[in-house]
N, C-alpha and C positions, 0 to 999 in steps of 0.2 A: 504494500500500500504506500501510496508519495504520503510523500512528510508533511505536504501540505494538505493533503484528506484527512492524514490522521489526525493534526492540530486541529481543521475544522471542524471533524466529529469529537474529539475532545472539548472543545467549545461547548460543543452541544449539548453532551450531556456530563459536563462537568455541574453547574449549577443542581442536577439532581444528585448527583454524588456527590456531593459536599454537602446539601441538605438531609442523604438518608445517616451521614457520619453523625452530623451533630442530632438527628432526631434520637439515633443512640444514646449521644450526651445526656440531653433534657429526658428521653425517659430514664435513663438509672438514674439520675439526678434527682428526680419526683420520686420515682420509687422507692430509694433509699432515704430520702430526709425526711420527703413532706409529712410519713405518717407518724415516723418515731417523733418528731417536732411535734405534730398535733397530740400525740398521745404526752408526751410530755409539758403541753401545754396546760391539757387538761389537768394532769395529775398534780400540776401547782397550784393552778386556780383551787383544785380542792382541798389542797391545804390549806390556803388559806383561813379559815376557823381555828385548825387542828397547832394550837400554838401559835401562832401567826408564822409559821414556816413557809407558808407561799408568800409572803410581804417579800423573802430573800432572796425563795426560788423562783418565783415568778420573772424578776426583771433577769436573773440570769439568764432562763430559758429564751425571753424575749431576745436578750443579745446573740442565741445562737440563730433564732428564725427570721432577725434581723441579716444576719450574715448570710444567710445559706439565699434569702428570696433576695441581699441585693444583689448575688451572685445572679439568681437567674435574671434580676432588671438588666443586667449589662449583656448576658446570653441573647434578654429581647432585640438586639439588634440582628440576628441572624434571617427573624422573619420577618420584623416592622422596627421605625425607628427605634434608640434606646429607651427604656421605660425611666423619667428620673425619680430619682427618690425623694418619697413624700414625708420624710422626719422630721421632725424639727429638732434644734439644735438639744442638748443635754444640758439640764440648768447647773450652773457654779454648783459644786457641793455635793451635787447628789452621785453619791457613790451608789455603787452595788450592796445592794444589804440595806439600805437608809429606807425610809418612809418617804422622802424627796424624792428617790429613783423611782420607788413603787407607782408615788402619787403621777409625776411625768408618763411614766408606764401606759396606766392607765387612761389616763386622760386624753390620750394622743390617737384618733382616731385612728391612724394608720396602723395600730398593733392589733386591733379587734376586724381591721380589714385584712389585717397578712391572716390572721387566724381563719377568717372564711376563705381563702383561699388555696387554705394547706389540700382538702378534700378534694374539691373541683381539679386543683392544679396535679394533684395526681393521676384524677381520671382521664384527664386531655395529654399531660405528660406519658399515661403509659400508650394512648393512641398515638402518640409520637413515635411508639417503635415500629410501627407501621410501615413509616418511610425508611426504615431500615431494614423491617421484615420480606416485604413486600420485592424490592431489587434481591436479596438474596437468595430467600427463596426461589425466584427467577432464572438469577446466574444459575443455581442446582439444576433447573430442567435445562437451563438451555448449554448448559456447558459439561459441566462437572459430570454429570449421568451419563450423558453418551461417550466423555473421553476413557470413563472408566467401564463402559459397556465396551468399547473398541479393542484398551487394552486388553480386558479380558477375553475379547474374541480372540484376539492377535497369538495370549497365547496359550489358550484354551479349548478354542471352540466356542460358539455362541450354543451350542448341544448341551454344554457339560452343566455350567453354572446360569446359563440363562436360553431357558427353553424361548423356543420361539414365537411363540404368545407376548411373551415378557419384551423380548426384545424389539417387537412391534409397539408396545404398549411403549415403550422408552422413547426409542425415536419420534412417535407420534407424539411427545411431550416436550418435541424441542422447541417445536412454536406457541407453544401453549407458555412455555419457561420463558422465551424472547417476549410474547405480549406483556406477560407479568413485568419482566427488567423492566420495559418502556413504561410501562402505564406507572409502577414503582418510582419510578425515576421521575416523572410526569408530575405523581401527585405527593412526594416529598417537601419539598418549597411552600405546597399549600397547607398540607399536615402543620408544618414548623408557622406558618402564616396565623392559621387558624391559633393554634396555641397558645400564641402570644398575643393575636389581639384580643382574646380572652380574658390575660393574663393582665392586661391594663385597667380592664374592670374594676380591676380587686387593687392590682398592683401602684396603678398610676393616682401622681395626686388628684387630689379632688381640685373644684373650682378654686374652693375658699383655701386650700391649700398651696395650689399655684399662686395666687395672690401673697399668701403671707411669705413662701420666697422668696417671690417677685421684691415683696417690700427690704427682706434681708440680704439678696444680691444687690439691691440699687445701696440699701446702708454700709454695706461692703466696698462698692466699687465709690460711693461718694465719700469716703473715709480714705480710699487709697489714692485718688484725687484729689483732694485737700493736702496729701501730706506728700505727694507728688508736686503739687503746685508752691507748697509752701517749700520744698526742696529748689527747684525752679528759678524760684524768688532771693531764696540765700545764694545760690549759683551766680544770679547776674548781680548781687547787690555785690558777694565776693570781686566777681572779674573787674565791677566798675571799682571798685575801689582799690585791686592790687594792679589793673589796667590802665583802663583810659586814664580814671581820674589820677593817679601816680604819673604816668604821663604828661597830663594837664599841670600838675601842680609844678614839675620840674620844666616846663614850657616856660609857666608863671616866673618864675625864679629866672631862668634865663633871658627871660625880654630885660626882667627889672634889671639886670645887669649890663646888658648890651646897652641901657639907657644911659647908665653909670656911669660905663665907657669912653661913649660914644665922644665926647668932647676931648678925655684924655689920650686915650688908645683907640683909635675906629678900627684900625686892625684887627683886635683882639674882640670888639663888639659884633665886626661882620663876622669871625667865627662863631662866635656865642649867637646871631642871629641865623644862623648855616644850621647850627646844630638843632636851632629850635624849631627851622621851618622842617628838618628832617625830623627832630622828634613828635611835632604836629600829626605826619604823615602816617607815622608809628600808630598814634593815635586814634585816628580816623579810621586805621585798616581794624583795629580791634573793636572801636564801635560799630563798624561796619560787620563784623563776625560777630557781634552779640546780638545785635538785632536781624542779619539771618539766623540764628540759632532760636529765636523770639519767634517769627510769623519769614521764611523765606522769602526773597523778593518775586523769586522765579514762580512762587504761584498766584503771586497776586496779577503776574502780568503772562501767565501762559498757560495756568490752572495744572491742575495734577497731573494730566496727560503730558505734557511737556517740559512739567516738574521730573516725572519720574524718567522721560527721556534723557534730559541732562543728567541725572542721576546713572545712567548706563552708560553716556558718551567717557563718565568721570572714572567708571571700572575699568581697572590695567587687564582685562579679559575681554574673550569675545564672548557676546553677550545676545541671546535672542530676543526681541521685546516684541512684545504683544498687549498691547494696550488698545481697548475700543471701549471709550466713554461716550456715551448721544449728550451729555449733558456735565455739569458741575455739581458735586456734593457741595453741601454746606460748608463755610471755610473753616469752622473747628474740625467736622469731619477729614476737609479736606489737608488740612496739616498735620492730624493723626495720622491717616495712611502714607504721609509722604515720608513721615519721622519713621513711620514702621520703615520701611521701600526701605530706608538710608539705613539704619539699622543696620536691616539682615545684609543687606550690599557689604556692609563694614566687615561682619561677619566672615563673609565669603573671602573677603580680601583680608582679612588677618588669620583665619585658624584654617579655612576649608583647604587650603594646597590645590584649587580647583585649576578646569583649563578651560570651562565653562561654564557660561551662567546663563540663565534664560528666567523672566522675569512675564509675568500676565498680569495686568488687570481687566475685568470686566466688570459689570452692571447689570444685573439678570435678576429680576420677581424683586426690587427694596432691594437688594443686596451687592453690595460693593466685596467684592472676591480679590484679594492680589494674594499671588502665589511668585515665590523666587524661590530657585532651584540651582543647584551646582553640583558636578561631578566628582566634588571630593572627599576628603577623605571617611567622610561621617562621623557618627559620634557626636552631633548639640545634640544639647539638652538645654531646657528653658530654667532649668535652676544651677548650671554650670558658669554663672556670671558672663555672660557673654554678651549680655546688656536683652536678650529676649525676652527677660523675665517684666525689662521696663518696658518693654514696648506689650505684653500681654495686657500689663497693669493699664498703659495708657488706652489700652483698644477694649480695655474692658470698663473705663468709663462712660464709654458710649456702647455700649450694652455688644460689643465685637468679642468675636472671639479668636484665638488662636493656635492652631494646632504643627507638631513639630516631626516631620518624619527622615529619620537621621539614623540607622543600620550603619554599624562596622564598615565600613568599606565605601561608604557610600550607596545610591545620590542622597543628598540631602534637599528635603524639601518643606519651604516653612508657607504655610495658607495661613491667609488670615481674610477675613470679614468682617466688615460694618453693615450694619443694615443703615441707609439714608434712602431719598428720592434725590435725584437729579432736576437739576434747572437749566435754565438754556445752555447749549451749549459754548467754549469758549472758541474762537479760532485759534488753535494751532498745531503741529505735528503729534500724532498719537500715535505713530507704530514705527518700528524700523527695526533695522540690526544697524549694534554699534563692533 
């Protein structure tokens, strides 16, 4: 068979072979925890009376069905989005054992929904082996049976160990085995589909709980913003004062002298004027770099798309670009993305040893997508100081996020998004190779 039918039938039916693997997963997975967790649930709650021993054993048991179902929320991505977790934080103090824990415990909706779902999620998890049952079974008619009916013929006789009834009933089961693989293979994807969006029911937060996230992600990121900003603030208040203004001051000092001069030694004052109109210059280039480092100039006069070009023309690599913006994000959005863009560019050019880079932005359904990529060596990480951890923080005050995909060996590839809308658009260059 060419290499190329194989890869395209592999295409094929890869998608159901990887979903009858993991239907495996999620059924042992139900089978084994969901029941001994609910039985163990219960047998706390009934202590409860019995000395108050479930006050202790209670919130333990919760932090195993805690553990084991936010295993399966993260598994939810195999057949529909990831399911998030609907908990709320653990109040200061409340240890395991305390009345604080118990009380939290209990109170929290989300523990009396993981409990209805221990049942249900075993009976759909063990319909999950299905899509594993279902292809194997299959493979046995349609492979396994006849290679081992062949051998035996080859060195037996088909007389001795398989009369000829039998070996008709075999063969006539090959396509019966090939339907099952296909149809198995077919409806794996929808078995693991099914399970999970079941599995949200129970699993995923409610309204009123999405909300009170909603309200603890924004107090999170408007905390890392303020102390982001106020970082920011001491940075340029630093530079102006061991910078320009040290500049400035020593500027001051030299006119007042060249003035001094001027009548006794002009010589020595046109020096001292030399040096001040050079140290001026000094000056101006640094306030000049503190205020692009403030709001860039290059976007206020050519917008992101032309921002993040320069930004490619400035990499000592060659560089793919792919930028297609219809329109202009908002300018805080827009000097977020471009600080991110500069960033990861930095990145590439100090640690990756790349020999290429290739950089996208687009604009697709509110969402602002830039993705930069390089051939080297791999290895970031966003808590490796490599400055990605500020650029998360800064993309996650505007509700963006950021994900980092970096393997041993490389490529490394960092996506990031902002959700905005776009406004008119700006004139000028959005795409090229630098």
């Amino acid at each position: 068979m060419d290499s190329s039918v194989r890869a395209s039938f592999w295409q094929q039916i890869r998608p159901g072979a990887v979903a009858a693997v993991q239907g495996l997963a999620v059924a042992l997975l139900s089978l084994t925890t969901n029941v001994a967790l609910f039985v163990l649930s219960v047998v706390a709650l009934a202590l409860i009376p019995a000395l108050g021993i479930g006050f202790a054993l209670f919130p333990a048991v919760t932090v195993l069905v805690r553990a084991s179902l936010t295993l399966q929320r993260r598994l939810s991505r195999w057949g529909t989005a990831p399911i998030a977790s609907p908990y709320a934080p653990v109040p200061a103090g409340a240890a395991l054992g305390t009345w604080r824990r118990f009380r939290w415990v209990v109170t929290d909706p989300a523990t009396w929904r993981d409990l209805a779902w221990l049942i249900p999620g075993t009976i759909t998890g063990a319909a999950c082996l299905l899509a594993f049952a279902l292809p194997v079974y299959g493979l046995e008619g349609a492979l396994f049976v006849p290679v081992v009916c062949y051998l035996t013929i080859g060195w037996y006789g088909y007389g001795v160990f398989w009369p000829t009834d039998n070996f008709v009933k075999v063969w006539l089961s090959v396509p019966q085995g090939w339907l099952l693989l296909a149809g198995g293979l077919a409806v794996a994807p929808w078995l693991l589909w099914l399970h999970f969006r079941f599995a949200g029911f129970f699993l995923a937060p409610t309204r009123a709980q999405e909300l009170a996230l909603r309200v603890r992600h924004l107090a999170a990121t408007r905390a890392d913003t303020i102390d982001t900003q106020a970082a920011e603030l001491r940075r340029i208040e630093r530079d102006l004062h061991d910078g320009a203004q040290a500049r400035l001051v020593a500027l001051r000092m030299s006119i007042g002298l060249a003035e001094q001069l001027l009548a006794d030694d002009p010589a020595a004052a046109q020096r001292l004027l030399s040096e001040a109109q050079e140290s001026s210059g000094h000056a101006l280039a640094e306030l000049r770099d503190l205020v692009r480092g403030i709001y860039p100039p290059v976007l206020a006069e050519r917008g992101l798309a032309g921002a993040v070009q320069a930004l490619a023309l400035a990499v000592p690599l060659p560089v793919e670009l792919d930028v297609r913006l219809p329109g202009s994000p908002p300018a805080a959005v827009e000097s977020a993305a471009y600080f991110a863009v500069a960033e990861a560019l930095a990145n590439v050019t100090k640690h990756s040893t790349a020999t290429r880079v290739w950089i996208q932005v687009h604009h697709q359904d509110g969402l602002l997508k830039m993705v930069v990529g390089d051939d080297g060596r791999g290895g970031a990480t966003m808590d490796a100081g490599t400055g990605l951890s500020g650029v998360r923080r800064r993309l996650a005050s505007f509700d963006g996020t950021m994900t980092v995909t970096s393997p041993a060996g490389g490529p490394t590839v960092v996506t990031m998004e902002l959700p905005c809308e776009l406004s008119s658009p700006r004139i000028s260059p959005s795409s090229g190779t630098g």
